[in-house]
Backbone as ProteinMPNN parsed JSONL, in Angstrom:
{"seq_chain_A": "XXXXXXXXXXXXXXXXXXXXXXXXXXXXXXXXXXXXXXXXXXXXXXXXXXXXXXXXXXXXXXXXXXXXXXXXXXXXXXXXXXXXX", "coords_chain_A": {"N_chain_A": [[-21.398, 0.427, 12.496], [-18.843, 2.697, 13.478], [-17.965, 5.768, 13.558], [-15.106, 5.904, 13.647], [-14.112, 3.581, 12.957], [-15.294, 3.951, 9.887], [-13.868, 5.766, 9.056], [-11.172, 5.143, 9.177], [-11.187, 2.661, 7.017], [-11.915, 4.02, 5.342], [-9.606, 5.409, 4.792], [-7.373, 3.672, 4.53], [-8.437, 2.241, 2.523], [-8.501, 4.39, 0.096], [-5.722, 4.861, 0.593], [-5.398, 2.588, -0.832], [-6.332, 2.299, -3.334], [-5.186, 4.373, -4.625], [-2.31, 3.589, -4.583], [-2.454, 1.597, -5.993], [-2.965, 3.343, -8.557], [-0.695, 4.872, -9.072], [1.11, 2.949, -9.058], [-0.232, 1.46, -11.515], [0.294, 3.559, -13.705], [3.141, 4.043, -13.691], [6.412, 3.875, -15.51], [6.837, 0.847, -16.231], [7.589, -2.527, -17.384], [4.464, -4.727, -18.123], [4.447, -7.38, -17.001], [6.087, -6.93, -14.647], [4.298, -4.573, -13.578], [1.83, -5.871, -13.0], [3.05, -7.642, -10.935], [3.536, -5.942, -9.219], [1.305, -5.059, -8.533], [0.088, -7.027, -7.429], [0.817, -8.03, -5.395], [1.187, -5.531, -3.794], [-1.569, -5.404, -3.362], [-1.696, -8.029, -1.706], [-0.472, -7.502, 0.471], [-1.834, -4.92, 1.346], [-4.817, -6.583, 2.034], [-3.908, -7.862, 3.995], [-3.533, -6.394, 5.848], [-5.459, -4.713, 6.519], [-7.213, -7.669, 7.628], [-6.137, -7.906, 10.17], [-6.351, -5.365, 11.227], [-8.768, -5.578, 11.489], [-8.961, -8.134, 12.825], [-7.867, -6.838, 15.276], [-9.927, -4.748, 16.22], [-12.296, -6.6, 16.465], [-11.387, -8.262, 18.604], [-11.245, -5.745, 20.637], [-13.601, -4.988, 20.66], [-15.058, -7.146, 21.858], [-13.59, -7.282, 23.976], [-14.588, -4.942, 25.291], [-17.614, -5.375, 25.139], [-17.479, -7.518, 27.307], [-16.726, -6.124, 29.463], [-19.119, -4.178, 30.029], [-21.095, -6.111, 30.267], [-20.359, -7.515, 32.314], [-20.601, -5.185, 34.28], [-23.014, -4.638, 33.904], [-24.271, -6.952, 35.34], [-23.068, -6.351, 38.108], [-24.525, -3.7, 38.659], [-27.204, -5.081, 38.169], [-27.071, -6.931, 40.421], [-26.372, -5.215, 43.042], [-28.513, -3.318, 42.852], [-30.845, -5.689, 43.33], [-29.568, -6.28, 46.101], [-30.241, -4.094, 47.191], [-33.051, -3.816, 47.165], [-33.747, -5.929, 48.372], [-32.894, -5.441, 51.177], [-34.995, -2.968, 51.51], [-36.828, -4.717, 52.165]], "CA_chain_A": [[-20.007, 0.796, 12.355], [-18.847, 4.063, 13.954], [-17.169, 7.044, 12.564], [-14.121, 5.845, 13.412], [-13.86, 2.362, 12.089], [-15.514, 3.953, 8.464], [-12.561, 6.686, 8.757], [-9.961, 4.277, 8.705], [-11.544, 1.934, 5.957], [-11.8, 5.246, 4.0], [-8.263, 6.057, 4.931], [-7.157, 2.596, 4.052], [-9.19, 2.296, 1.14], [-7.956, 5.578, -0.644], [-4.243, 4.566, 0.296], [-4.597, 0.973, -1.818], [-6.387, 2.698, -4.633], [-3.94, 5.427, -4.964], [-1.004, 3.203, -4.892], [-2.621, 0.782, -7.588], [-2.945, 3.714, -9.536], [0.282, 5.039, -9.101], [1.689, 1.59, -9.981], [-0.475, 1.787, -13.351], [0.912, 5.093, -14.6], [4.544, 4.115, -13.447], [6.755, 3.427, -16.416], [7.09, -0.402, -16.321], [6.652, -3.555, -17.995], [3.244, -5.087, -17.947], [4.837, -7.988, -16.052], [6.371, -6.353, -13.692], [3.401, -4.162, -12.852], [1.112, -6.871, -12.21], [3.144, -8.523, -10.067], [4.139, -5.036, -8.123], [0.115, -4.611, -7.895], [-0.802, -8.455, -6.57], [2.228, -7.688, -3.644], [-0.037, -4.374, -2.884], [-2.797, -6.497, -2.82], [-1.951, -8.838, -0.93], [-0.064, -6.728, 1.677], [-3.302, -4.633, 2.114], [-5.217, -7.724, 2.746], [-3.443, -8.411, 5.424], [-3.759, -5.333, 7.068], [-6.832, -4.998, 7.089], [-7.599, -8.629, 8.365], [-5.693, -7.6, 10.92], [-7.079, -4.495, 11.537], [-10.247, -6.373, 11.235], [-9.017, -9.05, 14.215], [-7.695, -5.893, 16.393], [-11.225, -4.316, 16.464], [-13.103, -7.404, 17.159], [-11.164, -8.76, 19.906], [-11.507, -4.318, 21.47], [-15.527, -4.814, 20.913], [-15.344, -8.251, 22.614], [-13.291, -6.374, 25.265], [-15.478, -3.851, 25.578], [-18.901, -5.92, 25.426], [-17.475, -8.32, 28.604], [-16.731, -5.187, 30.549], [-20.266, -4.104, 29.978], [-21.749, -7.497, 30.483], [-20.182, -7.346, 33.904], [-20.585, -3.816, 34.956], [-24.622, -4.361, 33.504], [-24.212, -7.702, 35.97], [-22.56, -6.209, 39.223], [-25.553, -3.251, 38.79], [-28.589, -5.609, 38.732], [-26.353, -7.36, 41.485], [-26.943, -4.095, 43.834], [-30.13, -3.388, 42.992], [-31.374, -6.76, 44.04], [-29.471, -5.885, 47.449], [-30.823, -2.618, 47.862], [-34.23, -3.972, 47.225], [-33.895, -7.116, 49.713], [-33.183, -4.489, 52.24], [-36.203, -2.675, 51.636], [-37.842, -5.643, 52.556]], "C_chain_A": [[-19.873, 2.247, 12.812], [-18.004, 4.891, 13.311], [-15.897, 6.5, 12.892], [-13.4, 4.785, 12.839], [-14.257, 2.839, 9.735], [-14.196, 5.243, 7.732], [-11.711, 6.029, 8.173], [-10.15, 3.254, 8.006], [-11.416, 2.954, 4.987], [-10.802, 5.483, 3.781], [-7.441, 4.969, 4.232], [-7.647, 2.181, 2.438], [-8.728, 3.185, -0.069], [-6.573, 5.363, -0.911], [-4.047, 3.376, -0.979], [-5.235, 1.564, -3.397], [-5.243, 3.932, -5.248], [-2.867, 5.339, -5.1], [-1.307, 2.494, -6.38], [-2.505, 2.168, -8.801], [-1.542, 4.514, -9.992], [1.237, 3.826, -9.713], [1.225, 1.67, -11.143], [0.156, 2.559, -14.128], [2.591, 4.493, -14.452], [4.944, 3.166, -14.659], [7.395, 2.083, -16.91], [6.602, -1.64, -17.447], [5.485, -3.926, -17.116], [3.263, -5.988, -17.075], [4.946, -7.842, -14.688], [5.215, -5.708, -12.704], [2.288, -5.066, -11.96], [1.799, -7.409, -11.223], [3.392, -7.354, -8.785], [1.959, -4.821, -7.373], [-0.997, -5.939, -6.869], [-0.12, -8.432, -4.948], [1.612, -6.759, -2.728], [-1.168, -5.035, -2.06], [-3.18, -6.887, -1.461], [-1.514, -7.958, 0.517], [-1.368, -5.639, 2.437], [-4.529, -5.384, 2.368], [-4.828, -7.853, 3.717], [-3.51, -7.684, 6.264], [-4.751, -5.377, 7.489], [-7.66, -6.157, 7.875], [-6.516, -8.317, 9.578], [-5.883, -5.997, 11.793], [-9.062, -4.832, 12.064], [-10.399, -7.038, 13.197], [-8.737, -8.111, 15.501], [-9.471, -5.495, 17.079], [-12.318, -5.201, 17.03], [-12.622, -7.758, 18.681], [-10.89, -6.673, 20.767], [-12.996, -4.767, 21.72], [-15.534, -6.151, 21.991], [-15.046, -7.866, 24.02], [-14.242, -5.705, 26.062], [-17.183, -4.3, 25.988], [-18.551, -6.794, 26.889], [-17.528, -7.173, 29.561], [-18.53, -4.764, 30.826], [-21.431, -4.723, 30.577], [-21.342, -7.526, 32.288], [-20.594, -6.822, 34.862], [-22.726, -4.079, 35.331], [-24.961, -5.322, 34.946], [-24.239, -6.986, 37.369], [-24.122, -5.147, 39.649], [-26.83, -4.002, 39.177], [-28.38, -6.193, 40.02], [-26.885, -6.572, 43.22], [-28.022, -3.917, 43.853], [-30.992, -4.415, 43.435], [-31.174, -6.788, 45.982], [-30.252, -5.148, 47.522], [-32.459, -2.829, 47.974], [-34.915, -4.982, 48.507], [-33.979, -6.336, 50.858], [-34.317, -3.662, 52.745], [-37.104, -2.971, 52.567], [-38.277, -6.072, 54.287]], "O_chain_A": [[-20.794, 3.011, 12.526], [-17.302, 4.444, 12.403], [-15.263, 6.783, 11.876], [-12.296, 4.919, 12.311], [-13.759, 2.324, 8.734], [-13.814, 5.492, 6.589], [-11.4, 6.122, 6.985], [-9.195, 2.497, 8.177], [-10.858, 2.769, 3.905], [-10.577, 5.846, 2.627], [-6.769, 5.368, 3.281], [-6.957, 1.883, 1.463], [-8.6, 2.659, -1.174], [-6.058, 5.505, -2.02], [-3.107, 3.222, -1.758], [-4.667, 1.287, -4.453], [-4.715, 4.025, -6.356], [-2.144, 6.241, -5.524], [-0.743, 2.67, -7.46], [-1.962, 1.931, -9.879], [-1.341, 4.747, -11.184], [1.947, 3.915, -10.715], [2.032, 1.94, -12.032], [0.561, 2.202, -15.235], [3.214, 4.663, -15.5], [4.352, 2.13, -14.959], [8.272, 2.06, -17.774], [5.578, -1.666, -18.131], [5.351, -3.675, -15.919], [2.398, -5.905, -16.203], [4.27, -8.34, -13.788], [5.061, -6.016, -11.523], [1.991, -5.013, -10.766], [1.023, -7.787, -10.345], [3.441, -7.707, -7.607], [1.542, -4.564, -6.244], [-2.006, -5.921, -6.164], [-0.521, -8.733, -3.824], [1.453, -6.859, -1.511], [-1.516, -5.162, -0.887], [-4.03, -6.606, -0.616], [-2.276, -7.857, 1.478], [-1.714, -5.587, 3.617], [-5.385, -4.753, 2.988], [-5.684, -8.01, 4.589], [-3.557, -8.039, 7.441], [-5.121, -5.886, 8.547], [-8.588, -5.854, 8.625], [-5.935, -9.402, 9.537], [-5.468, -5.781, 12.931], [-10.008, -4.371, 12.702], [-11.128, -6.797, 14.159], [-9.203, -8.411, 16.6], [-9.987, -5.903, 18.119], [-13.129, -4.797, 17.863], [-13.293, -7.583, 19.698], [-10.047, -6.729, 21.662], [-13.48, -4.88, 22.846], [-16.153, -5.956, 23.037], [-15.794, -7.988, 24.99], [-14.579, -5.903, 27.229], [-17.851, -3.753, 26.865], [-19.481, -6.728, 27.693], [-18.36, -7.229, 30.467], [-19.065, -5.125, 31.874], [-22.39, -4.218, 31.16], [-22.139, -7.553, 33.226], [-20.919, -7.303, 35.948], [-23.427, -3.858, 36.318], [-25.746, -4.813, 35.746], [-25.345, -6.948, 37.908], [-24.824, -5.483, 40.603], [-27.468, -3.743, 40.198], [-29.298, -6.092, 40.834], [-27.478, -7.094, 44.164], [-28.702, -4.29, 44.809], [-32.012, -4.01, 43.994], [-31.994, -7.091, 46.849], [-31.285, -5.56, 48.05], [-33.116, -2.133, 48.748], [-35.927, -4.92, 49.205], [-34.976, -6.425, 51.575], [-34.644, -3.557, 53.927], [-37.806, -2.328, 53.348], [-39.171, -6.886, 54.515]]}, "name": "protein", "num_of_chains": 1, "seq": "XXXXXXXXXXXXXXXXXXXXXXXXXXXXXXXXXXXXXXXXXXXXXXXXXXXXXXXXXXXXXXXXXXXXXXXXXXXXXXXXXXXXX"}
């Protein structure tokens, strides 16, 4: 994982605990709160799986380009060597 994916889990992470706890302290029924903190919940669930599916389908991006580039290289070098010959 790279510094910038554990940033924004940290960043993310800090925001949903800091609202839950803000929801705790806030002067509500017990009802109420629970249901204001399962809504958090769930709403940062979803980000994150979605943050989640962004990042994979970039790396997948990013590994075909690679896979190509690594390709087109041995590609050349096989020319440049035939020539040699």
């Amino acid at each position: 994982m790279n510094t910038i994916t554990k940033q924004t889990l940290g960043i993310l992470g800090a925001a949903a605990v800091g609202t839950a706890v803000g929801i705790l302290f806030a002067p509500q029924k017990g009802k109420s709160t629970r249901a204001k903190i399962k809504s958090q919940a769930t709403g940062a669930k979803d980000k994150l799986k979605n943050f989640s599916d962004e990042a994979k389908k970039k790396l997948n991006s990013v590994s075909e380009k690679f896979q190509n580039k690594k390709n087109e290289t041995i590609s050349e070098i096989h020319t440049e060597l035939d020539a040699l010959r």
